[in-house]
C-alpha positions as a printed NumPy array, in Angstrom:
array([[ 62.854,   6.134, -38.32 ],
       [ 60.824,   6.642, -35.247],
       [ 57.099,   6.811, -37.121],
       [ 58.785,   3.49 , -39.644],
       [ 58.866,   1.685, -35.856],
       [ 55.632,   3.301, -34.337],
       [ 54.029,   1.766, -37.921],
       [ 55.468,  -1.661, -37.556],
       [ 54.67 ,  -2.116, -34.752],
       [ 51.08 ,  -0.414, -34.203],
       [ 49.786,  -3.716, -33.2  ],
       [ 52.137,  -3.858, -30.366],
       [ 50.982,   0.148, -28.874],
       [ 47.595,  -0.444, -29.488],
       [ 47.885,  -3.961, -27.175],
       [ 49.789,  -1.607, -24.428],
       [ 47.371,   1.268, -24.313],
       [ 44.419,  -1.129, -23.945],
       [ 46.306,  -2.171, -21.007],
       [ 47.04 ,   0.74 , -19.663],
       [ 43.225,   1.463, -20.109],
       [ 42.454,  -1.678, -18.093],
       [ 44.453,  -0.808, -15.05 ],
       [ 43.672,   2.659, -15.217],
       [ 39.891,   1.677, -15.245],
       [ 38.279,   5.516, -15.686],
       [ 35.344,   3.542, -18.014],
       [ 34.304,   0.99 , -15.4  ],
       [ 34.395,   4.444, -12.69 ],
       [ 31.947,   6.009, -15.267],
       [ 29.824,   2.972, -15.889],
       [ 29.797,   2.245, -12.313],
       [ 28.575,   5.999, -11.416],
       [ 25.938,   5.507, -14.088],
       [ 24.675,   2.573, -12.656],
       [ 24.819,   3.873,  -9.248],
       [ 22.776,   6.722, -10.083],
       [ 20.205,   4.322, -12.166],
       [ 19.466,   2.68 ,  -8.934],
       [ 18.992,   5.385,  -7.155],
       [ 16.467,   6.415,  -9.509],
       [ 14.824,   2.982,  -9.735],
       [ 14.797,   2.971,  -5.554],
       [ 13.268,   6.26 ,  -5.85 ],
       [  9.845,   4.848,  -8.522],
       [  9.65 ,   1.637,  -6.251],
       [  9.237,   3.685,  -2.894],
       [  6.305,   6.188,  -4.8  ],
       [  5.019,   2.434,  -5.865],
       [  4.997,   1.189,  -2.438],
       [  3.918,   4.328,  -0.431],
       [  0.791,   3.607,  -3.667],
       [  0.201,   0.381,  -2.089],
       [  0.509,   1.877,   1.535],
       [ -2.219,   4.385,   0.679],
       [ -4.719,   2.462,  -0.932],
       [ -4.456,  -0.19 ,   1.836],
       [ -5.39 ,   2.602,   4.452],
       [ -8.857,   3.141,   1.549],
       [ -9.299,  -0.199,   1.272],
       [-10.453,  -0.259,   5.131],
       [-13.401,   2.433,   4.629],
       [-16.54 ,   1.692,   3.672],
       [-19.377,   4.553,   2.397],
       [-22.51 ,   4.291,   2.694],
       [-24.005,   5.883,  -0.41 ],
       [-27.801,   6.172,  -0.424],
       [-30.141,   4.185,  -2.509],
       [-26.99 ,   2.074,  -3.139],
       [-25.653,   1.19 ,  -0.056],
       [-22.05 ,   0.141,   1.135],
       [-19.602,   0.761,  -0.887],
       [-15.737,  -0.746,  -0.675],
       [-13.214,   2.303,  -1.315],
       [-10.768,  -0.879,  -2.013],
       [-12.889,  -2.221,  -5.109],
       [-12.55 ,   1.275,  -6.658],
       [ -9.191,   0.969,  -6.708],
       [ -8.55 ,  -2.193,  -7.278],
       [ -7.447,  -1.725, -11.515],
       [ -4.673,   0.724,  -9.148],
       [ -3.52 ,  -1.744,  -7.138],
       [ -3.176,  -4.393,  -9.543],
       [ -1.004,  -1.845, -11.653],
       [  1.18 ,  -0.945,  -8.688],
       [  1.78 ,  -4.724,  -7.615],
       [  3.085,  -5.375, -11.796],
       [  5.112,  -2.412, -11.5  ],
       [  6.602,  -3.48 ,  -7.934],
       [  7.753,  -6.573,  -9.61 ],
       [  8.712,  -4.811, -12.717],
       [ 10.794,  -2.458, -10.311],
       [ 12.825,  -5.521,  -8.525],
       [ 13.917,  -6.864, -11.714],
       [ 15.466,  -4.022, -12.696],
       [ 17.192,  -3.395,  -9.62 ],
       [ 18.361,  -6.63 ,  -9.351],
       [ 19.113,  -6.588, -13.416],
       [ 21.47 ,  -2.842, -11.89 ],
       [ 22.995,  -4.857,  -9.087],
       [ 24.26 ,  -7.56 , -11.315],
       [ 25.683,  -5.199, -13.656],
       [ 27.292,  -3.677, -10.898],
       [ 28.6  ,  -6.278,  -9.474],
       [ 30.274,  -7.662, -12.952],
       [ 31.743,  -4.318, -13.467],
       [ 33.573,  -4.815,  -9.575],
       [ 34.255,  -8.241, -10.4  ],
       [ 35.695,  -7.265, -13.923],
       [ 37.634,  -4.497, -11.709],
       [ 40.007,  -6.71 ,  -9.371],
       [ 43.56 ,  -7.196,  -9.817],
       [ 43.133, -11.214, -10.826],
       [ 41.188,  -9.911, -13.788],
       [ 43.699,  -7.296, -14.455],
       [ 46.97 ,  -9.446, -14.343],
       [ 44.924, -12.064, -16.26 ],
       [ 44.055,  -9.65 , -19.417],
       [ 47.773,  -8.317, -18.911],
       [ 49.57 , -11.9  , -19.452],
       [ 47.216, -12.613, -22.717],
       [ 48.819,  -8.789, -24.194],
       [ 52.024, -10.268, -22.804],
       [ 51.358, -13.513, -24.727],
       [ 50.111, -11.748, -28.106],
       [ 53.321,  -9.588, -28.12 ],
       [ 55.641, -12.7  , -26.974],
       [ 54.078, -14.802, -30.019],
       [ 53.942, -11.992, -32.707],
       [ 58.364, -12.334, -32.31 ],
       [ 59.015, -15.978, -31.435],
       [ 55.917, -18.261, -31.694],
       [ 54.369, -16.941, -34.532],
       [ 52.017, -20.363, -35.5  ],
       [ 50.485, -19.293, -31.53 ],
       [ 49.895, -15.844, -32.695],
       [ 45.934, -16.449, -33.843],
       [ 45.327, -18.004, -30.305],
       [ 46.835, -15.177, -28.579],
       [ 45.199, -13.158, -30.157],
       [ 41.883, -14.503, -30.148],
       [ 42.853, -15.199, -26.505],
       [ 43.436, -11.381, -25.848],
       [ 40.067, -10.323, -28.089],
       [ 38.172, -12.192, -25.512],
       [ 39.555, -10.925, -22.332],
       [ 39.162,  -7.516, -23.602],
       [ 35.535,  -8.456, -24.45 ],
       [ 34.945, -10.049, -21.027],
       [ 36.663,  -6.661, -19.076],
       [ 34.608,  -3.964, -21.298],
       [ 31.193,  -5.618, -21.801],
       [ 29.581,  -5.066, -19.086],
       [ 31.054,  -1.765, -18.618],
       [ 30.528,  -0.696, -22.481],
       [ 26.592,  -2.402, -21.707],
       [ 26.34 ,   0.929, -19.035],
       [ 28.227,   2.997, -21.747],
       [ 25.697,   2.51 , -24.325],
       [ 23.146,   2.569, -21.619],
       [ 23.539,   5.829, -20.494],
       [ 23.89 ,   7.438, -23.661],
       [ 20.538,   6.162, -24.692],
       [ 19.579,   7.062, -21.   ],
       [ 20.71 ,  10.791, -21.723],
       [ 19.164,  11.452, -24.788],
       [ 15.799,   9.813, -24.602],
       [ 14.825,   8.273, -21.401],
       [ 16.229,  10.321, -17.996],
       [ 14.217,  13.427, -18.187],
       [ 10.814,  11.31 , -18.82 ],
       [ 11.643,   9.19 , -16.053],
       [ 12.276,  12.14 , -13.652],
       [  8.8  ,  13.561, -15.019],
       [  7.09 ,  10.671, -14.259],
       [  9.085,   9.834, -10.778],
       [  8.077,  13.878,  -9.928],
       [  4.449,  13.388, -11.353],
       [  3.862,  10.477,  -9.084],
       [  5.622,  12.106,  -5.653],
       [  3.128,  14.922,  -6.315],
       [  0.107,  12.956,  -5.134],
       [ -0.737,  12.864,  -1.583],
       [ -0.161,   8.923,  -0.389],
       [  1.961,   9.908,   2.157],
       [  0.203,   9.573,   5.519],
       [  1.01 ,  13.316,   6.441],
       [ -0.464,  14.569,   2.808],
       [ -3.641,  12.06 ,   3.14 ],
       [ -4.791,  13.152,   6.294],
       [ -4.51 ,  16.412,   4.411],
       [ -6.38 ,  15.421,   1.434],
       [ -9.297,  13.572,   3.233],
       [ -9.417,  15.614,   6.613],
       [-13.451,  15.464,   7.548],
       [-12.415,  16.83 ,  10.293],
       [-15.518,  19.566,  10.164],
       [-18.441,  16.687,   8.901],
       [-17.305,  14.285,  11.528],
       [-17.673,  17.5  ,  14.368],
       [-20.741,  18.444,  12.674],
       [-22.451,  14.804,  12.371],
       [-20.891,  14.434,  16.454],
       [-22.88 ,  17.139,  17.395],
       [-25.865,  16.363,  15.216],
       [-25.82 ,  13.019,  17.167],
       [-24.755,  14.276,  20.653],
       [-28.187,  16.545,  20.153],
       [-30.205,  13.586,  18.771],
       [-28.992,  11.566,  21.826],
       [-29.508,  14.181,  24.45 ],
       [-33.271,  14.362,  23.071],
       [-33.778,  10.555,  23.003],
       [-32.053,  10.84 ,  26.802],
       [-34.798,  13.729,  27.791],
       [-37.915,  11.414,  26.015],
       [-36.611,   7.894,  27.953],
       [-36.7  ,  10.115,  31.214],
       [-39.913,  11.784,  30.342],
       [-41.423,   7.855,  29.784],
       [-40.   ,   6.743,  32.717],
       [-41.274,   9.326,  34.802],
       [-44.838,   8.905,  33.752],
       [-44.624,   4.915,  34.091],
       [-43.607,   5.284,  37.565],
       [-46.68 ,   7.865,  38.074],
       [-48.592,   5.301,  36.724],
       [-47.146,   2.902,  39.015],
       [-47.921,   5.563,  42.484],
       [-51.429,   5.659,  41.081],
       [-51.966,   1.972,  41.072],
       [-49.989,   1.046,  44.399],
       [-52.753,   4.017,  45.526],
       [-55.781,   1.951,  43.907],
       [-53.936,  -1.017,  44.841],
       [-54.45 ,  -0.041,  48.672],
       [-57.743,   1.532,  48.175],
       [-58.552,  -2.025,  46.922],
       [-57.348,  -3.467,  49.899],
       [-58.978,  -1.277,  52.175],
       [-62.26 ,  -1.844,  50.828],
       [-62.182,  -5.581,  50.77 ],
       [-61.081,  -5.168,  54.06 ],
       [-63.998,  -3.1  ,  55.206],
       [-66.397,  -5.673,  53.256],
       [-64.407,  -8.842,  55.252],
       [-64.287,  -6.978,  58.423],
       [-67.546,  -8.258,  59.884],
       [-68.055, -12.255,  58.212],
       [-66.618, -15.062,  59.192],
       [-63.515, -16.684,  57.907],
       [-65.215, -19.298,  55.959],
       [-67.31 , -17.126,  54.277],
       [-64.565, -14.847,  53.687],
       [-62.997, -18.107,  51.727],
       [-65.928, -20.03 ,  50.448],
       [-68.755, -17.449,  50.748],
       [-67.234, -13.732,  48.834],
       [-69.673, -11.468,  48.258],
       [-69.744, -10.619,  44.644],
       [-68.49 ,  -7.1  ,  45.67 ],
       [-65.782,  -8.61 ,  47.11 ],
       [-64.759, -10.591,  43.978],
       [-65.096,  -7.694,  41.412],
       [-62.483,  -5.679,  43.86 ],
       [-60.064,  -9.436,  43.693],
       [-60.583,  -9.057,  40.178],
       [-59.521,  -5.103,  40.099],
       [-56.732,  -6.315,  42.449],
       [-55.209,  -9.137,  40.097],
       [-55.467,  -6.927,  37.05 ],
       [-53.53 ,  -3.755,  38.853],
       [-50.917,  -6.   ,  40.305],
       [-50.267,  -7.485,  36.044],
       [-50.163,  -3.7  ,  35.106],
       [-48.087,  -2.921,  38.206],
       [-45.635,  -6.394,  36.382],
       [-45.719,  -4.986,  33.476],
       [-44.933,  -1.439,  34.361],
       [-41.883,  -2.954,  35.998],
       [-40.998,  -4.441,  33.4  ],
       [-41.068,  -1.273,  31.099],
       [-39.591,   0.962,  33.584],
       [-36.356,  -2.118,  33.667],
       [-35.953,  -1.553,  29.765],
       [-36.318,   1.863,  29.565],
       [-33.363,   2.447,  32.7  ],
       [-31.44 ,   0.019,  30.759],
       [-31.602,   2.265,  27.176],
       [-31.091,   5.572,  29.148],
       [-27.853,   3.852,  30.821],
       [-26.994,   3.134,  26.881],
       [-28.009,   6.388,  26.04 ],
       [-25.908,   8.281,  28.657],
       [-22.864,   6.201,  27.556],
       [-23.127,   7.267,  23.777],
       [-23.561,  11.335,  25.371],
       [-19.9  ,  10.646,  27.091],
       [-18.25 ,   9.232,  24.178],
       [-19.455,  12.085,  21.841],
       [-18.781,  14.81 ,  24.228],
       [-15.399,  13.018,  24.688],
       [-14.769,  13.095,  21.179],
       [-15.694,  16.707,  20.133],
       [-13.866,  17.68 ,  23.047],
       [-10.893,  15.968,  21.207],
       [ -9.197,  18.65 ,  19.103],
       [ -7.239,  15.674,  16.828],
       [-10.298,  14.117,  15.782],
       [ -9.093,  11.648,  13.869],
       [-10.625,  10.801,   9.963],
       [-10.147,   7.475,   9.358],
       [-10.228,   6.085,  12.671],
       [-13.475,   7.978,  12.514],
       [-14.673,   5.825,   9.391],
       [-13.56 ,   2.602,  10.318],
       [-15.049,   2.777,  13.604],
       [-18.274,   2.893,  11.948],
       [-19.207,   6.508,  12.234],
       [-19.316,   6.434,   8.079],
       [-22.652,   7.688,   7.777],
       [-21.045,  10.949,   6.251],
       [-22.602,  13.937,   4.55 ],
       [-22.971,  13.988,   0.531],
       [-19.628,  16.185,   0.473],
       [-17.565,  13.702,   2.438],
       [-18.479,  11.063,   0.353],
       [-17.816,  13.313,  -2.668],
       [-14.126,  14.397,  -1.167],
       [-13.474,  10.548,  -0.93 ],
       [-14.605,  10.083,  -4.297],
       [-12.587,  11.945,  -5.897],
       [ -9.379,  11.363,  -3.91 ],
       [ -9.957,   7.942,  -5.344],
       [-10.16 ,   9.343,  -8.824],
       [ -6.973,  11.489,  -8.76 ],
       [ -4.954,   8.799,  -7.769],
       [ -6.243,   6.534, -10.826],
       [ -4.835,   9.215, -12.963],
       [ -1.535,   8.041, -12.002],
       [ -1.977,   4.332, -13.745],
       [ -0.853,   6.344, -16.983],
       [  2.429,   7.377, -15.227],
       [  3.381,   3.971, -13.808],
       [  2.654,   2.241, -17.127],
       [  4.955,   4.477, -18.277],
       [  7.536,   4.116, -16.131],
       [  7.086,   0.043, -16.295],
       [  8.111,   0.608, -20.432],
       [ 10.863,   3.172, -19.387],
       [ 12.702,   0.696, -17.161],
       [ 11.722,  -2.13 , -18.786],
       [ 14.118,  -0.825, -21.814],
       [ 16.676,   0.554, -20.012],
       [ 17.555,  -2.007, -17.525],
       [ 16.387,  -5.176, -19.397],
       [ 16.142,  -4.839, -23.117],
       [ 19.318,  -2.519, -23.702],
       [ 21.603,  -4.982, -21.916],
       [ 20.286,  -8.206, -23.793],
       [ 20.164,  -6.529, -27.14 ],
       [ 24.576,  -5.482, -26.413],
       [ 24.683,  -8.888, -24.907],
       [ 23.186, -10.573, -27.935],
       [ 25.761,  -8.274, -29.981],
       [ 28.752,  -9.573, -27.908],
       [ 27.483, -13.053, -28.922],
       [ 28.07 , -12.526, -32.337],
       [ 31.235, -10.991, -31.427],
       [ 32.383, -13.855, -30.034],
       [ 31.06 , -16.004, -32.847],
       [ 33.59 , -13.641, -35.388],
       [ 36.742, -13.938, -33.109],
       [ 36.556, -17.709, -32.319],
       [ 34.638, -18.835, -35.744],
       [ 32.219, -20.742, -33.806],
       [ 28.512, -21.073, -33.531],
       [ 27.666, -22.254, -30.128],
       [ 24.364, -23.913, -31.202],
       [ 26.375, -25.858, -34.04 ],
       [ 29.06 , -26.846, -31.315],
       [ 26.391, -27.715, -28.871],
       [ 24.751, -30.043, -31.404],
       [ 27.551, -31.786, -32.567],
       [ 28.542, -32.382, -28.675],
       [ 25.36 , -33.743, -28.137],
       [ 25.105, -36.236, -31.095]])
């Protein structure tokens, strides 16, 4: 008697237990964890992308200078890099924002107006299956679709992480691992590209080269102003012997009347006192390059006497003229992280499928769901509306 009833009315149990299923709500808890977890995992590719762009705007500001080439922009090396990164960045906030949307259906889909409103359409199809039996289609269509609106989204991160599961999580944590293993963190670069020992080297190099250039514009100077004592010597031996010549002539024939002995000795005069000029003169530049060159010895002794010598403030300071192995260590830094372009156009496909492609492809199903249950093709009914 009791199965006869359960038979007749299986229509009836099935209605309740979908409602029961509603309020209880464990398959919007699991589609919600799922989808909580897939953005954690998406948060956790677009922070490797943007500590990528972070690193390769600290190379962008070094320049080498390679010889028989010249300079050389770090930043146009990686440039195909950068490009990638900035697609996948994009790529990235779609798919979060395609996860928060889900998310926020499934909450929506969740509250108690939705659950009372899926509720009275059961209530309806079991009220019209016993007394208004011509409204049974509607209520039942009517109940179809609310159950269709309160699982979709939540059956979208069903299907989703079943696909997720079997084929795409443990390639995305590959990748995601893969690309936290390169050094673009600021701690791991300065690791990677630490010069520290060519800059101290190419310091002291210059501090020597400087010291000797110091020690030659001191040696110059001394001799110019020995050359200077000798002619302020011949200068007043000149003196003294036109004197001696003048001492006993009158003062117009010491004006109109010189003695050519006592013009060859103006001449000598004239021509020490231009020397004497242009010894001054010297003697002014070379004090002024010394006072450079002293300068330059105090900021390389400062600096080696710096133990955090720093490598990039190093380079972009200018002091880039770096040994063959320096170069060579920047090189192929650059190199190892264009390996990585494989893993983010991975990653761009990965998500790209999960978040964007899965959902459409269950949306585009639900369509035709709805076109079965209703008997309606919206493009027909759109047509006809707008004729």
């Amino acid at each position: 008697m009791l199965m006869e009833m359960m038979n007749k009315n299986r229509d009836t149990l099935v209605v309740l237990l979908l409602v029961c299923v509603c309020w209880v709500g464990f398959i919007d808890s699991y589609a919600e964890q799922y989808i909580n977890d897939s953005i954690a995992t998406s948060m956790v590719s677009f922070g490797v992308a943007r500590l990528f762009n972070g690193t390769v705007s600290v190379l962008s500001t070094i320049t080498l200078q390679v010889p028989l080439i010249g300079s050389i922009q770090i930043g146009e090396l990686l440039d195909p890099l950068n490009d990638l990164v900035e697609d996948f960045s994009t790529i990235m906030k779609f798919s979060i924002s395609s996860l928060l949307i889900q998310k926020l259906m499934v909450e929506i889909l969740q509250t108690l107006h939705f659950k009372i409103f899926l509720t009275l359409s059961g209530v309806a199809f079991i009220i019209s299956k016993f007394y208004y039996q011509s409204a049974h289609s509607q209520a039942y269509k009517l109940f179809v679709f609310a159950l269709a609106c309160k699982f979709s989204i939540a059956l979208v991160a069903v299907a989703s992480s079943w696909v997720d599961d079997a084929f795409l999580k443990d390639t995305i944590e590959t990748q995601n691992h893969t690309l936290l293993s390169f050094p673009v963190t600021p701690e791991a670069l300065n690791r990677q590209l630490d010069l520290t020992a060519e800059i101290k080297q190419q310091t002291e190099d210059r501090l020597e080269e400087e010291k000797r250039k110091s020690e030659k514009l001191s040696n110059d100077i001394f001799i110019l102003e020995g050359n200077q004592a000798e002619n302020d010597e011949y200068l007043l031996k000149i003196e003294q012997d036109i004197d001696a010549l003048s001492k006993n002539k009158s003062l117009i024939e010491n004006l109109i009347n010189k003695s050519t002995e006592v013009k060859i000795l103006e001449q000598r005069r004239r021509a020490t006192l231009r020397k004497n000029l242009q010894i001054e003169g010297e003697i002014e530049d070379l004090h002024e390059a010394l006072a450079d060159t002293d300068d330059s010895i105090l900021s390389l002794e400062s600096r080696l006497a710096d133990d955090d010598i720093s490598t990039f403030q190093s380079l972009r300071d200018g002091f880039s003229n770096m040994a063959m192995a320096a170069q060579k260590k920047i090189t192929n830094f650059v190199d190892t992280l264009n390996v990585a372009m494989e893993n983010f156009i991975n990653l761009m496909a990965l998500f790209v499928f999960k978040t964007m492609v899965i959902p459409l492809l269950f949306l585009f199903g639900m369509y035709k769901v709805f076109q079965k249950i209703w008997n309606m093709d919206l493009r027909e009914k759109l047509a006809m509306n707008k004729e």
